[in-house]
N, C-alpha and C positions, 0 to 999 in steps of 0.2 A: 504494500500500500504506500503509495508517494503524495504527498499535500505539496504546493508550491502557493509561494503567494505571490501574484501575478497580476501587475497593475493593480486597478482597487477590487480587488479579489481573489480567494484562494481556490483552487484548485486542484479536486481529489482524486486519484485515479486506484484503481484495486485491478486485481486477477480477480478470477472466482472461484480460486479454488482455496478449498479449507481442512486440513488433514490434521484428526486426530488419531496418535499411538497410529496404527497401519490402516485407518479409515481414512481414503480422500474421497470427497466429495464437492459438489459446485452449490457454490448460492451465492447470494447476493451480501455483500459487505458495506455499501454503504447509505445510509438512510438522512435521506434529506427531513429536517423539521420544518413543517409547514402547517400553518393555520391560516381559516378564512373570519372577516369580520365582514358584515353589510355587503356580500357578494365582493370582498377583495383579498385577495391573496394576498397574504405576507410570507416570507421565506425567513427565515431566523435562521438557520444555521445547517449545518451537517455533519455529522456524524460519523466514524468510522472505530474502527477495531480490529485489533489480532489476537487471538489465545483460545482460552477455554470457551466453547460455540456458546452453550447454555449460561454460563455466566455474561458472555458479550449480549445475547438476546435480553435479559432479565437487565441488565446496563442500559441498552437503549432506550428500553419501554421506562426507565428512573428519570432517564436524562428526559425525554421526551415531558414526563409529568411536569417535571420542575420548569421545565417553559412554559408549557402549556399552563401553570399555575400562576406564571407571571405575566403571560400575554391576555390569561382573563380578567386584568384587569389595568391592564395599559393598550391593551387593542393596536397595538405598533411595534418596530423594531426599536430592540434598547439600544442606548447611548452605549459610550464608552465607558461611563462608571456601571450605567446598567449591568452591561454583560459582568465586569469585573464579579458584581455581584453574585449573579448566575452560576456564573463560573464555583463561587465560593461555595456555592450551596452543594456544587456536582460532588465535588471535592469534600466538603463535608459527609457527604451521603455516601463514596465512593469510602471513604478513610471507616467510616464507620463498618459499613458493610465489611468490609475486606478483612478486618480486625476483628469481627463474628465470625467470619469463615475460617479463621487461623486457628482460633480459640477451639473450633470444634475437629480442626487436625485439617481443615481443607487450605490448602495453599493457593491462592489466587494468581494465575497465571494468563494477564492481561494487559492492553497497553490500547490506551484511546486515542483518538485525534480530535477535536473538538474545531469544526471553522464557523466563521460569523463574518458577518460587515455590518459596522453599528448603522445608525440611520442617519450619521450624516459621513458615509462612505470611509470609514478605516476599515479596511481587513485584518481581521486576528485570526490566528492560528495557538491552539491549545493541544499539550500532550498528557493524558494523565498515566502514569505509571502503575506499576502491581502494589505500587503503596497508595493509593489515590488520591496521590497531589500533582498540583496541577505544574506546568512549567510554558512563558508565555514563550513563543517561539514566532511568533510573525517579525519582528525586526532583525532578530539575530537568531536564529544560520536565515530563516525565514525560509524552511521549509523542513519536513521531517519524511525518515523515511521507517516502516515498520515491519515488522514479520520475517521470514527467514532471508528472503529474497535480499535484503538490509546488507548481509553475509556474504548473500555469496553473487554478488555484483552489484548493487545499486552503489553503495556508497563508493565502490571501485569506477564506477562512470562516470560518475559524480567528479570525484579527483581529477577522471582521465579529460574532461570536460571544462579544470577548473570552474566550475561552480560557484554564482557568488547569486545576490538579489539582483545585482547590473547583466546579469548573464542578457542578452540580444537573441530571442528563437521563442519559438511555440513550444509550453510548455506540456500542453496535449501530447506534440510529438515524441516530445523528449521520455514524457512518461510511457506512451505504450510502446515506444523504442524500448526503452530501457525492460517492462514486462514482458515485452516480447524474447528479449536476448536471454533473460534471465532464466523463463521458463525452456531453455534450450537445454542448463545444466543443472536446473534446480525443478524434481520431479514433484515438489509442493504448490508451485508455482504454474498456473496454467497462463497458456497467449493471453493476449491483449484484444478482450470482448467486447467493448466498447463502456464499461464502466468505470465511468467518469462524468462528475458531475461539478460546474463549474458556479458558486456562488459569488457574486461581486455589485457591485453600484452601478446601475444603468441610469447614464449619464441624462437621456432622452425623457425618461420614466421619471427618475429625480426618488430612486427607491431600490429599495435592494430585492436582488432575482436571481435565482436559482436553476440551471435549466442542466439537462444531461445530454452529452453528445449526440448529433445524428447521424443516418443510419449513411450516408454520403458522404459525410467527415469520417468516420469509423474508416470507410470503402479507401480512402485519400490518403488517411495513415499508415494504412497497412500497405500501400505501393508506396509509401516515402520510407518505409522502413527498410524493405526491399534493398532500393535506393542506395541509400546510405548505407548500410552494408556494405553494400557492392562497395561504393566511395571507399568507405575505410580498407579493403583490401586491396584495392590499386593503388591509394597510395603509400600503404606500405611495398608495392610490388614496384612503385617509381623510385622511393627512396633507395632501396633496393639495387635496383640498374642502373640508375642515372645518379647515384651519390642523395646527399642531402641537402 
């Protein structure tokens, strides 16, 4: 699972596949928050996870409520102290729980991503840990990466990529590149399905929106991965023959 925060909004991309002990299977990993008031759609944030399936499921429906208990009565996206807020409470709720489960001999083995854009267009990016605190991560590295895949090459692309917030390129690309290549050597890891959903500030709208890749951009990434591939081993095949 790769988060980027990407002009004024963050951007989440997953595999589908989720293997427990020698059970793999496919499902969906990330769950946008969304609520309606007087027939309008508001988009608060998104959600993602890696670890134990049933403890991440019982996670999101928590996280879910605590919005959902704060947008019934503010009917809009929170501010910047808002979320802080929000956030405090996930954290509260996560640290508690976790510390129940230890106590009765279960070890929680989990790691969230939390994104948001407040209402007047900051993108945040949140990571909560197997201890369930939180750590703000949209400014600095401003982007996170999670699950096995993390191992055994993202963060190696990343490097080979240098990697920064200034990075110049679509970070769509870059993410189902990088799941695509990874699911080559890592058998947890399935291609790049087209989930990915991107929440940010729409300039136009004057409001924060939420939408998931289409079925045409999916079709676009997967010939630019191709692509690039190819690219990367010509010119190690030029450097090669013709010097450096």
């Amino acid at each position: 699972i790769l988060a980027f925060v990407w002009g004024r909004g963050v951007l989440i991309t997953a595999d589908s596949r989720s293997s427990v002990e020698y059970l793999i299977k496919e499902e969906r990993k990330i769950y946008p928050i969304t609520f309606y008031y007087k027939n309008e759609e508001f988009d608060l944030a998104v959600i993602t996870g890696s670890g134990d399936a049933p403890l991440l499921k019982q996670t999101f429906e928590e996280i879910k409520k605590i919005f959902e208990k704060w947008f019934s009565k503010k009917h809009k996206n929170p501010n910047e102290e808002e979320l802080i807020e929000i956030v405090k409470n996930i954290e509260s709720y996560l640290v508690k729980k976790f510390n129940y489960l230890r106590e009765t001999g279960i070890t929680p083995e989990l790691t969230l991503l939390l994104a948001s854009v407040t209402r007047d267009g900051k993108p945040k990016l949140y990571k909560f840990d197997s201890r369930g605190l939180a750590e703000p991560l949209h400014e600095n590295p401003g982007f996170a990466l999670i699950g096995s895949g993390m191992v055994t090459g993202g963060l190696l692309l990343l490097k080979l990529l240098n990697y920064s917030m200034s990075f110049e390129g679509d970070r769509g690309l870059l993410s189902s590149f990088m799941i695509d290549v990874i699911s080559e050597v890592d058998a947890t890891v399935s291609p790049f399905l087209g989930d990915s959903v991107y929440i940010r500030w729409d300039e136009k709208k004057k409001k924060v929106v939420a939408g998931a890749l289409k079925e045409e951009a999916i079709k676009e990434y997967k010939q630019k991965i191709k692509w690039r591939r190819k690219l990367i081993e010509v010119i190690w095949l030029i450097a090669e023959r013709l010097g450096e």
